[in-house]
C-alpha positions in Angstrom: -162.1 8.1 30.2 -161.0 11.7 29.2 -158.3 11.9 26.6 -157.5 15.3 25.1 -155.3 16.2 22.4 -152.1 17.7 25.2 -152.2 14.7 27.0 -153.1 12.2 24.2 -152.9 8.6 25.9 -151.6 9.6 29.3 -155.1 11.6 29.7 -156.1 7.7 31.8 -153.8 8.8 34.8 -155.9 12.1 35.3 -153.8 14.2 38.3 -151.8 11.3 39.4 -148.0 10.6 39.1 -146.5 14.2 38.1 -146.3 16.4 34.2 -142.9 14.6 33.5 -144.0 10.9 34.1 -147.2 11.2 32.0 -145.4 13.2 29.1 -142.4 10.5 29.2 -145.3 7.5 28.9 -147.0 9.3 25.7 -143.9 9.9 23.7 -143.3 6.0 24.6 -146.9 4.5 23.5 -147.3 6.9 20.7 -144.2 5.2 19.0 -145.2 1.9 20.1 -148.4 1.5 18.9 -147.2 2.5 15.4 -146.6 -0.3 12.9 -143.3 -2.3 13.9 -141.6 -3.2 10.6 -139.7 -6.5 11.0 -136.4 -6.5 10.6 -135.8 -9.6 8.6 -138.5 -9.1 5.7 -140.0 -5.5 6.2 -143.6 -6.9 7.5 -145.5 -5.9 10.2 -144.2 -7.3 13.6 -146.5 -7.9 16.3 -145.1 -7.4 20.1 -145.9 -10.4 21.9 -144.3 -9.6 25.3 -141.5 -7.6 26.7 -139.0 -7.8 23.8 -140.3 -10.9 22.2 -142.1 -10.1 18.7 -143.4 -12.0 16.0 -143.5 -11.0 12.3 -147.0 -11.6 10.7 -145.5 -12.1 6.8 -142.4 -14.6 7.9 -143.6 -15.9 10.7 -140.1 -15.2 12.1 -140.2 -15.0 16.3 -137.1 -12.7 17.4 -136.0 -11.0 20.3 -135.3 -7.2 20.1 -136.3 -4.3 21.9 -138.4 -3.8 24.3 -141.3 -1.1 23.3 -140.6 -0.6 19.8 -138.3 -1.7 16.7 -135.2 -0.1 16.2 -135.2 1.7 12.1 -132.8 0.3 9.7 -130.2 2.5 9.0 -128.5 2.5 5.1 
């Protein structure tokens, strides 16, 4: 599998599905495989499915977004 720096993660889909679609899908997974900070004791959160996660430091389950963990704000 050829992944180069311009196409970063989205280098898997070689030709297929069009510039915008493949650019759209690597800003997406780039942010989502980041560390998710949880938003009830700032551990790590692990995605378990579709918006379900679980924090590895509370042990909290929560629902929340889908791909990635919104930033606390103040």
């Amino acid at each position: 599998m050829t992944r180069t720096k311009k196409v970063k993660s989205a280098g898997r889909f070689g030709a297929r599905y069009g510039r915008s679609v493949r650019t759209k899908i690597t800003e997406i997974e780039s942010v989502q495989r980041k560390k998710q900070e949880c938003i009830f004791c700032n551990g790590i959160a692990k995605r378990l499915s579709k918006g379900i996660w679980q924090c590895k430091k509370c042990n909290k389950k929560f629902a929340s977004h889908t791909y990635f963990l919104p930033k606390k704000e103040g």
